[in-house]
Every structure is written in structure tokens, then in C-alpha cells.
N, C-alpha and C positions, 0 to 999 in steps of 0.2 A: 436504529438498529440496536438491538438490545444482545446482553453478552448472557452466552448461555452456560447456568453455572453446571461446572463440572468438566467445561472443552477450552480450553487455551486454543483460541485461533493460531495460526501461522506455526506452532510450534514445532511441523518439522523444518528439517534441516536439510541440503542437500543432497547430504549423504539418503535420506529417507525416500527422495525423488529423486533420482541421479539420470532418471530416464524420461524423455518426453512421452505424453500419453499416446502419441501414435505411432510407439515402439512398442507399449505394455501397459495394459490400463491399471490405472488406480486403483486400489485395493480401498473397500470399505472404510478404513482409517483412515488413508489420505486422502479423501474426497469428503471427509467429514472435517477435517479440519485446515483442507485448502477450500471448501464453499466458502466460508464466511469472508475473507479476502477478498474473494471474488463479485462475492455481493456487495464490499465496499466501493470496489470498484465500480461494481453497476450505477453510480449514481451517478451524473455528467459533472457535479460541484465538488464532489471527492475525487473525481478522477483530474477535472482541472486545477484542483488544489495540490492535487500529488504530482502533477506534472509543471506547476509554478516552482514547490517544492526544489525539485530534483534536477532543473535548469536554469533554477537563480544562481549567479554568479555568487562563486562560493560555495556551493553549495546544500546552501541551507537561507532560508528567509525569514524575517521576523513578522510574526503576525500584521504588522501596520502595513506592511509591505502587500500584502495578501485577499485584503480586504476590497482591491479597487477592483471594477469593471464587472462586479457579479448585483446582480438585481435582489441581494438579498440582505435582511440587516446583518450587524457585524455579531451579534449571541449566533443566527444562525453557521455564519461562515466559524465561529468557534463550535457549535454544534461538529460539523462537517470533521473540523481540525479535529479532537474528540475521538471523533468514530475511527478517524485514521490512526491515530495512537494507539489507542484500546485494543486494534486488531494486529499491530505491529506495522504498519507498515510507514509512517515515520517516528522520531523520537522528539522530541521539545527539554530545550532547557529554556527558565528565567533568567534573564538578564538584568536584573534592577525592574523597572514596569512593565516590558518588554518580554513575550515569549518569540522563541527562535523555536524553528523547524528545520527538521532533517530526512532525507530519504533514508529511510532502511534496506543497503544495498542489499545484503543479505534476504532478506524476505523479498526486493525486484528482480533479483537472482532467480529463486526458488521458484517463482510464479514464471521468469521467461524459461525455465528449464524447463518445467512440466508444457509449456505451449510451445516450445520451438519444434522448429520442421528442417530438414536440411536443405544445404544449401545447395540449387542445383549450380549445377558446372557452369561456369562461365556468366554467374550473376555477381 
């Protein structure tokens, strides 16, 4: 997935979508700059990478941690990592050899805003 120059993915803010789209659709800006999130998601190893992420104990994981049980080498799972940074939706610090991962609650916010539906009664 390549960044395209000139659009900051994720950069609005909740205030910018404060309504789900099946109260009010997206205006041409926030559907230009909530796609590319979406399309990270699209992928099954960034969507299971974000979702290792964001319910390891802690909430945050270190790359070694990260690496097991996908059929792919480990450049690729750093590819995937990558993509997920680049578009905001986790953060990474270095630890000595070691990179740590973090969900970006603020951008998993924004993306369940714009999709949430209400709740009916009694669920």
C-alpha cells in the first residue's frame, strides 16, 4: 500500500466524524481520507496484526511477540507492521533491539464511530 503524497490518512478527528454514516454520509473529504484505513484493514494479516496488537496484555506487543503462527516471513510481517503505522493506526517505540506496538485508540475510536449502528432495546 503506497502513501499518497499530499493526503495524510486518518487525520480526521472525532470531532470531523462525530456521526455514524447511517445517520449522515460522508462528505467527499472524509471518505477520502478515512478509505486508506480501511483499505489497511482490508488485508486479513494487518487486520490480525491490529487485533494481536490491541489485546495483548498490556496493551501493546513487541514485534518477537508478533511474528508467530502467520505463514509469512518475518520482513513480510514488518512490511504489514509498516503499513499499519504509516496510516496511524498503531504507534511503535524501540526498546534497545526490540520494537513495541501500540493500538491507536484514537484512530479505533474514529473508524467504530463512523460504523456504529445503535443499540436496539434490550440487546
Amino acid at each position: 500500500m503506497s502513501k499518497q503524497p499530499g493526503r495524510e490518512p486518518i487525520a480526521l478527528t472525532l470531532a470531523d466524524c462525530r456521526t455514524p454514516l447511517i445517520n449522515e454520509p460522508l462528505n467527499a473529504s472524509q471518505a477520502e481520507r478515512l478509505a486508506p484505513s480501511f483499505k489497511a484493514l482490508g488485508d486479513p494479516i494487518r487486520l490480525r496484526l491490529l487485533s494481536r496488537i490491541a489485546s495483548h496484555e498490556g496493551g501493546e506487543a513487541c514485534v518477537c511477540d508478533l511474528t508467530e503462527g502467520f505463514d509469512v516471513s518475518a520482513p513480510t510481517i514488518s512490511h504489514h507492521l509498516k503499513v499499519l503505522k504509516e496510516i496511524g493506526l498503531v504507534t511503535a517505540e524501540r526498546r534497545g533491539t526490540w520494537v513495541y506496538y501500540r493500538a491507536e485508540p484514537a484512530a479505533l475510536n474514529l473508524l467504530s464511530t463512523v460504523l456504529s449502528t445503535p443499540q436496539e432495546a434490550g440487546v
